[in-house]
TIMI-2910 file (N, C-alpha, C, CB; in pm, 1 decimal, decimal comma, always signed):
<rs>
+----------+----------+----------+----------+----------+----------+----------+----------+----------+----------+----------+----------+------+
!      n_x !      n_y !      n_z !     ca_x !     ca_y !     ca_z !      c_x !      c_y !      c_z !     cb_x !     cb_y !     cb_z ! resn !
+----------+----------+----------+----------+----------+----------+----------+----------+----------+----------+----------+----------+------+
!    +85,0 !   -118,4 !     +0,0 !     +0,0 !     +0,0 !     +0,0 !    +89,0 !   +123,9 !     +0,0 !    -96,4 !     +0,3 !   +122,8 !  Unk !
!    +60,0 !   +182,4 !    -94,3 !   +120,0 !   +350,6 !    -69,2 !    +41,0 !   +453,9 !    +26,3 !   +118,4 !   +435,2 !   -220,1 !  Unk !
!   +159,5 !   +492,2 !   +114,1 !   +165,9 !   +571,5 !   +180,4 !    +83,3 !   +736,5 !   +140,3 !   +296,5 !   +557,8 !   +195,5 !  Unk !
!    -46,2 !   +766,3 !   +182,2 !    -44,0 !   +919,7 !   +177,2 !    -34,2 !  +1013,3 !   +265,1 !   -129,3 !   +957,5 !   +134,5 !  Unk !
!     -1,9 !  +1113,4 !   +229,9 !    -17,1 !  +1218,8 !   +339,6 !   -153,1 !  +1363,6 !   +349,3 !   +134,5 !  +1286,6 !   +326,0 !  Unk !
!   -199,6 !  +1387,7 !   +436,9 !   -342,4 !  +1477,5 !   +450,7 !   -218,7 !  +1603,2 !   +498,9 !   -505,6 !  +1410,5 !   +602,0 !  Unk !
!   -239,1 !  +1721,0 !   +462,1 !   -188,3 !  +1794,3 !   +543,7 !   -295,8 !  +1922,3 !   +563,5 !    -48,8 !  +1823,7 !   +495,5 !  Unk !
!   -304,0 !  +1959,6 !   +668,0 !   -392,8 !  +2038,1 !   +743,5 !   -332,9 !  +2193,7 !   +753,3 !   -411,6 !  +1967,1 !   +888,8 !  Unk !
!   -381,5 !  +2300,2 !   +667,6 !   -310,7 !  +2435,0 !   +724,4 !   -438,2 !  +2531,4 !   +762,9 !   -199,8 !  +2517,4 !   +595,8 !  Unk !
!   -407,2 !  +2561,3 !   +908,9 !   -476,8 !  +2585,0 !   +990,8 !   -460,5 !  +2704,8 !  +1075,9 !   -479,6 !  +2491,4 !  +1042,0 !  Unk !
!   -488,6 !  +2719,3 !  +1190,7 !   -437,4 !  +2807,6 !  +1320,3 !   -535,9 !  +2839,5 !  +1429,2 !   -387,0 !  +2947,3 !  +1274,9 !  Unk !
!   -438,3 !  +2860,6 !  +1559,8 !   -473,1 !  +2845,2 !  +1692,5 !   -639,0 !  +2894,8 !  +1679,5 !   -365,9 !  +2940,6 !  +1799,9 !  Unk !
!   -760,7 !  +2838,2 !  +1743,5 !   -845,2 !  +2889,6 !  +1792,9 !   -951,1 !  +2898,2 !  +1653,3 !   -791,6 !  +3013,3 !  +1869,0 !  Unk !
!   -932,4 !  +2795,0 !  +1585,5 !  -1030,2 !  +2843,4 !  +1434,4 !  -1101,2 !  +2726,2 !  +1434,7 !   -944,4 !  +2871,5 !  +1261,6 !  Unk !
!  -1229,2 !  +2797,7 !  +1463,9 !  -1394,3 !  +2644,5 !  +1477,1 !  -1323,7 !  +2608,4 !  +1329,8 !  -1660,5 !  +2713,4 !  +1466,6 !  Unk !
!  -1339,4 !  +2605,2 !  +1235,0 !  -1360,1 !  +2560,7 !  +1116,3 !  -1267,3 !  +2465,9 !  +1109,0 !  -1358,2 !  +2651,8 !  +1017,4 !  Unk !
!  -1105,8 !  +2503,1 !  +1143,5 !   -980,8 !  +2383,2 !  +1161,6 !  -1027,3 !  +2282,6 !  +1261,6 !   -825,4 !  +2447,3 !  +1223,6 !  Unk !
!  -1062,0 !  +2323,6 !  +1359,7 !  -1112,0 !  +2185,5 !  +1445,9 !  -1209,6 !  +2090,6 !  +1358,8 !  -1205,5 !  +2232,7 !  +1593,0 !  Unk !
!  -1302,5 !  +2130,1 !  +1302,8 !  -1399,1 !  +2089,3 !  +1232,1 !  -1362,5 !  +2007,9 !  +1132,5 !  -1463,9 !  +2181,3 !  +1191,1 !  Unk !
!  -1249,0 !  +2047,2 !  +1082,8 !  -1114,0 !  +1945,7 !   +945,5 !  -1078,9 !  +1907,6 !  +1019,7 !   -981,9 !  +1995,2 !   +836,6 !  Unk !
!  -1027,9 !  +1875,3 !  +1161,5 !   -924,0 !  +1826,4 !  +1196,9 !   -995,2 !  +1689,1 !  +1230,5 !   -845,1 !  +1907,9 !  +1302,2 !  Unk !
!  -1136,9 !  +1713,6 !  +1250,9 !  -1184,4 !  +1576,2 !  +1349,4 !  -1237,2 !  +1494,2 !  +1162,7 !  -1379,4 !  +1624,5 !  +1525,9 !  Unk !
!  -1219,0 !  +1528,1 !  +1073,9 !  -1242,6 !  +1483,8 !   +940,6 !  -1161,3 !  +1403,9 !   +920,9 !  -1243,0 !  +1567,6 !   +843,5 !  Unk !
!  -1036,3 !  +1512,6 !   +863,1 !   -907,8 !  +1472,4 !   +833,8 !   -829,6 !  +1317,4 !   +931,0 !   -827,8 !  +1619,4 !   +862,5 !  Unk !
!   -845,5 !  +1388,2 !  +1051,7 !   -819,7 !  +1249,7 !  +1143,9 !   -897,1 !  +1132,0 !  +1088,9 !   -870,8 !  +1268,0 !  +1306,0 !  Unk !
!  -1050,9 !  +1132,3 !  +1077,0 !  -1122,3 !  +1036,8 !  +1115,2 !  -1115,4 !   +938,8 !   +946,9 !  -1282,1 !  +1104,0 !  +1183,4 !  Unk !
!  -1054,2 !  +1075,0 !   +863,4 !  -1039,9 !   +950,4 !   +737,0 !   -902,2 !   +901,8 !   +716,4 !  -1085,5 !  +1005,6 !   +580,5 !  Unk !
!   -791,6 !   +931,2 !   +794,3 !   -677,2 !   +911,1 !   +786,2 !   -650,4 !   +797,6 !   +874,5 !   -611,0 !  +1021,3 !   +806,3 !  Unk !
!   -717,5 !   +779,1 !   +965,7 !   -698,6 !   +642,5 !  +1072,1 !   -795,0 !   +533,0 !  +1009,7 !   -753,5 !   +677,1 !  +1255,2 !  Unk !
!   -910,0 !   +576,5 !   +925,3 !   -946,9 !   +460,7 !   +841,0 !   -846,6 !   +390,4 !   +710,3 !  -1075,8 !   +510,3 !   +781,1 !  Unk !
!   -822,9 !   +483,2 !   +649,8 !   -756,8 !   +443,9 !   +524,7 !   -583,1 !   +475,6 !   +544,9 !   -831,6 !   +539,0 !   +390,6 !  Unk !
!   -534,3 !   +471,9 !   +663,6 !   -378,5 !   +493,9 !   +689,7 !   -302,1 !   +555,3 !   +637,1 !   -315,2 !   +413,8 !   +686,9 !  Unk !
!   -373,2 !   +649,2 !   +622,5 !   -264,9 !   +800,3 !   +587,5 !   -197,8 !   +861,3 !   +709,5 !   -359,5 !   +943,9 !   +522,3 !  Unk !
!   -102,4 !   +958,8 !   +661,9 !    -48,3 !  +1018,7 !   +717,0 !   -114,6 !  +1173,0 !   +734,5 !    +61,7 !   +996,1 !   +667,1 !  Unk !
!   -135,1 !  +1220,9 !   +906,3 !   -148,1 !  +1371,3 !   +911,7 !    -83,5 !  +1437,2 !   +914,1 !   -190,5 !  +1418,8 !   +975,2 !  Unk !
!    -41,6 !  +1545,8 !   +887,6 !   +107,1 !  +1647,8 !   +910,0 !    -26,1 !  +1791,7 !   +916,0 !   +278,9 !  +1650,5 !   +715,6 !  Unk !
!    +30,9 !  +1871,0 !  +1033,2 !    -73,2 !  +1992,1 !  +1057,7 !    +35,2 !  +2098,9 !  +1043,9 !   -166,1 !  +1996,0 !  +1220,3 !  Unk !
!    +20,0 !  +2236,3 !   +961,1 !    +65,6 !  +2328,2 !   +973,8 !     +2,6 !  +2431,7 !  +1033,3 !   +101,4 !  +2344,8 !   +887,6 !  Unk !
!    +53,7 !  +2525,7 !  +1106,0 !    -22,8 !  +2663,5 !  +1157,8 !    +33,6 !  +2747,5 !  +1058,7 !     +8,2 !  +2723,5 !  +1323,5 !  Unk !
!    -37,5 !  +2833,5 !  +1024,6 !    -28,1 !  +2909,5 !   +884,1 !    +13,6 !  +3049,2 !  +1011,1 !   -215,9 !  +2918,2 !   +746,4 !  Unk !
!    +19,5 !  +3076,3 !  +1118,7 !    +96,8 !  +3192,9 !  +1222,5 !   +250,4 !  +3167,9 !  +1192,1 !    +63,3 !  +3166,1 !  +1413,5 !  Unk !
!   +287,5 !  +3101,4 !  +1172,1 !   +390,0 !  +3044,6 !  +1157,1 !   +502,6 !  +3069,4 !  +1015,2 !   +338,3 !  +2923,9 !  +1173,1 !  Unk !
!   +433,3 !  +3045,2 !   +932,8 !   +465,7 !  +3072,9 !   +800,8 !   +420,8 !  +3151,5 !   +696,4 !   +464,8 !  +2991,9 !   +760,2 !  Unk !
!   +508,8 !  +3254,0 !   +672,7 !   +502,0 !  +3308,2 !   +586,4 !   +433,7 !  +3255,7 !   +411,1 !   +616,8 !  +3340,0 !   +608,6 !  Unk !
!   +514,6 !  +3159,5 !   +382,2 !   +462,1 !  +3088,4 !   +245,4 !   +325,9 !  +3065,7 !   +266,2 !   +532,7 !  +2945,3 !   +206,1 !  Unk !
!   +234,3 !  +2974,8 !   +412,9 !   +170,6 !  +2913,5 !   +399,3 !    +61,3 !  +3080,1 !   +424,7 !   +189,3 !  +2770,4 !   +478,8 !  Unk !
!   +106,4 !  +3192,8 !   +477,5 !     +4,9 !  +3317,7 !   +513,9 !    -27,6 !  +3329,0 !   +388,2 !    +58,9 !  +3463,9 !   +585,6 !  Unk !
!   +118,8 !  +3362,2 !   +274,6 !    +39,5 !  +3437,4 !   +148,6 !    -49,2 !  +3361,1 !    +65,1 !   +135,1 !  +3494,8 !    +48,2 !  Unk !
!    +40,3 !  +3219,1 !    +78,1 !    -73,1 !  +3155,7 !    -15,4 !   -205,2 !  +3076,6 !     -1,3 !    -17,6 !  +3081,2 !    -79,6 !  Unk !
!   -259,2 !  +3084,0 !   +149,2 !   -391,7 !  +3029,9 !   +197,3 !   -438,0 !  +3104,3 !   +285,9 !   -393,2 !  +2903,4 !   +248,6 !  Unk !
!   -420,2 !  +3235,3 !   +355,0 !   -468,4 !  +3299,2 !   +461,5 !   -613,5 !  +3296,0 !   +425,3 !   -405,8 !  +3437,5 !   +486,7 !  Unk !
!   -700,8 !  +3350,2 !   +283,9 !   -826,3 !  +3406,3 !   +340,0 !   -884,3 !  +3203,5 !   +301,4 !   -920,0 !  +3595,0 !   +225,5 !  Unk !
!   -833,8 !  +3115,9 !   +296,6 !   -841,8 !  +3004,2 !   +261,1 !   -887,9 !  +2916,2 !   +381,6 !   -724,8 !  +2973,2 !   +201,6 !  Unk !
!   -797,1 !  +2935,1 !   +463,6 !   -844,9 !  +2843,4 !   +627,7 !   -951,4 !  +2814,4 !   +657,5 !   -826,3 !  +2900,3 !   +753,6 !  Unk !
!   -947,1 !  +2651,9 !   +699,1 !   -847,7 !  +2573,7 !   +683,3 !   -845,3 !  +2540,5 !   +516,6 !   -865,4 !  +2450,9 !   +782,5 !  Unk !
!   -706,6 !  +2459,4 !   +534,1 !   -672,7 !  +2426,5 !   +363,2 !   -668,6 !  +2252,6 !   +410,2 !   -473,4 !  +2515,2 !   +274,2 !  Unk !
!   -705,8 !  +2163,1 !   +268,5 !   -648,4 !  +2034,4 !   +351,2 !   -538,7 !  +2007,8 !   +189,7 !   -809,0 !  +1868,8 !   +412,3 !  Unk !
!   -461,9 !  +1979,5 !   +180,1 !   -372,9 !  +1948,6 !    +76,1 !   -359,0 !  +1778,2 !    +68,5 !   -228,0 !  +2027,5 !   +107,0 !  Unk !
!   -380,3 !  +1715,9 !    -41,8 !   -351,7 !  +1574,6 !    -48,5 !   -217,8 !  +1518,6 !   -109,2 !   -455,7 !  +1519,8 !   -120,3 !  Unk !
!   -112,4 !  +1456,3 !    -38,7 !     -2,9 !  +1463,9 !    -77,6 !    +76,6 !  +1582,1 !   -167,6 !     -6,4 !  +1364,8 !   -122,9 !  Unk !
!    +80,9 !  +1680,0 !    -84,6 !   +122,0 !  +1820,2 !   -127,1 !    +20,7 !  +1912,7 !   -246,7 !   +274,8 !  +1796,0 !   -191,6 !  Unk !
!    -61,0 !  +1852,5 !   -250,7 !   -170,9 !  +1923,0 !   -374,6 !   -278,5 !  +1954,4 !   -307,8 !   -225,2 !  +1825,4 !   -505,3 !  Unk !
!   -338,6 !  +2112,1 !   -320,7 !   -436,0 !  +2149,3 !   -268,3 !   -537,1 !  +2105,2 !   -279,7 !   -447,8 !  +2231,7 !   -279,4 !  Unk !
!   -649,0 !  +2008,2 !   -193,0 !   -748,0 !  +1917,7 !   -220,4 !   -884,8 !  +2055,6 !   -198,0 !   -740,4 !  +1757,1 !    -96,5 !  Unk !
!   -902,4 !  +2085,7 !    -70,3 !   -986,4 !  +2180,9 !    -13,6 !   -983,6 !  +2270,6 !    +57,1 !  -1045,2 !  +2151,0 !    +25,9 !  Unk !
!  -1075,4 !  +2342,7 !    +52,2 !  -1061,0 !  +2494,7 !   +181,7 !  -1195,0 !  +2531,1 !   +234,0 !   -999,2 !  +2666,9 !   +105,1 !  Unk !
!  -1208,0 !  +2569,4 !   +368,6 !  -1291,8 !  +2605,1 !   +452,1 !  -1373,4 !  +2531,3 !   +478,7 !  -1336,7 !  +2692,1 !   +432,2 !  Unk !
!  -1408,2 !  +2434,8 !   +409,7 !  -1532,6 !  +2314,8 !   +482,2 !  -1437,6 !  +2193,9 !   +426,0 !  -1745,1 !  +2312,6 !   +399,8 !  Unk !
!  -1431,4 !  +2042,1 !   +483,0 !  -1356,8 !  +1979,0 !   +424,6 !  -1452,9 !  +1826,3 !   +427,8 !  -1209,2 !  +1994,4 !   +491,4 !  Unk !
!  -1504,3 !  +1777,9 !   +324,7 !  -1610,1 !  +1682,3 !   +263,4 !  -1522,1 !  +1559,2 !   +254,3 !  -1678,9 !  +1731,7 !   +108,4 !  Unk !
!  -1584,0 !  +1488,0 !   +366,8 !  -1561,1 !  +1366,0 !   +411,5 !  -1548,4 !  +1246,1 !   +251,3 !  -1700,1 !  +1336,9 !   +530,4 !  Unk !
!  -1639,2 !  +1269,1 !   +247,4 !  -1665,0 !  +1154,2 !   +112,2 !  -1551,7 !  +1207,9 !    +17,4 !  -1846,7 !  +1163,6 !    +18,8 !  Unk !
!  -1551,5 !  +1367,3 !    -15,6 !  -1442,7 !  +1389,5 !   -107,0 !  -1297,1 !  +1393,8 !    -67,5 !  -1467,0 !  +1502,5 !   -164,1 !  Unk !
!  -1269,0 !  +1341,5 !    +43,7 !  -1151,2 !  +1347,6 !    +92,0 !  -1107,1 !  +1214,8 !    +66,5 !  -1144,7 !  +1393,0 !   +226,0 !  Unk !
!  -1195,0 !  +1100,2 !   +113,1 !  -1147,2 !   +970,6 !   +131,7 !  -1149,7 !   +935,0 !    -20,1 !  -1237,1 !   +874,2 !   +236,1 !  Unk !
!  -1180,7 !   +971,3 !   -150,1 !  -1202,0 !   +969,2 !   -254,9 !  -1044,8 !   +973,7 !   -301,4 !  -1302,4 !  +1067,4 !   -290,6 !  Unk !
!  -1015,1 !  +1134,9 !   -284,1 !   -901,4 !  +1151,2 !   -274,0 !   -749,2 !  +1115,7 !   -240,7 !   -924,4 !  +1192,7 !   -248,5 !  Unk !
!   -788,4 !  +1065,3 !   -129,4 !   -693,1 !   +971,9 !    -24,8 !   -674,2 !   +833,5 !   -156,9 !   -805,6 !   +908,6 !   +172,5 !  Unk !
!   -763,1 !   +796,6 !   -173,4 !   -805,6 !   +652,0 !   -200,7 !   -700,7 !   +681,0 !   -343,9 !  -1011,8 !   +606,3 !   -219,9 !  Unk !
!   -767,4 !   +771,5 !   -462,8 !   -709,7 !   +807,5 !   -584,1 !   -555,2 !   +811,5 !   -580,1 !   -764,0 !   +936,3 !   -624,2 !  Unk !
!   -491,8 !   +905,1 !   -447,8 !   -385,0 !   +955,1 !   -461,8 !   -298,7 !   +840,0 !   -434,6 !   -369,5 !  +1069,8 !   -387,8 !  Unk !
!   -330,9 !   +724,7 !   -358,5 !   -251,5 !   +597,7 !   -289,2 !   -277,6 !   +536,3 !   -456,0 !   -340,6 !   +492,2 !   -111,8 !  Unk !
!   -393,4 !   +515,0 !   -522,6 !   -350,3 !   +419,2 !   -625,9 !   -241,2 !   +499,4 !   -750,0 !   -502,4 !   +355,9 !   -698,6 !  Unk !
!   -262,2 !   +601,6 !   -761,1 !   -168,1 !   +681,0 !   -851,1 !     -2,8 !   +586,8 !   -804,9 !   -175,9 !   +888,9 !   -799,0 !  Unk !
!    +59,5 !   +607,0 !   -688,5 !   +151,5 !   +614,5 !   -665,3 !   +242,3 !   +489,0 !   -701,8 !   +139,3 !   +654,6 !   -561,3 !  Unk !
+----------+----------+----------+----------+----------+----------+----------+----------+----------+----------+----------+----------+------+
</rs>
């Protein structure tokens, strides 16, 4: 099985990131991906290029979604990006 990764760009105190986060988790411990969370306070790259975006979820480094993050279209994703590899 290939390995994917979900990555989460987010920041402190944002309903909407919690809201991806309990997603992102809940399809990544089904289908064994990897989470990696960024705080976009943090980084510059990740401010200019997703600030009014938050949260972002990126699927193995490719921007999948932003601000609401769709369960079904995630694990879709997940699923696509592991057989690509």
């Amino acid at each position: 099985m290939n390995r994917v990764t979900i990555t989460l760009i987010g920041k402190p105190g944002c309903h909407l990131c919690d809201d991806a986060r309990a997603v992102v988790e809940r399809v990544a411990a089904d289908l064994g991906a990897v989470v990696e969370e960024r705080d976009i306070t943090v980084s510059e790259e990740d401010r200019r290029a997703y600030w009014e975006q938050i949260p972002v979820t990126l699927v193995n480094g490719v921007q999948h979604d932003f601000w609401r993050v769709d369960e079904a279209r995630l694990r879709a994703a997940v699923l696509a990006s592991r057989a690509d590899r």
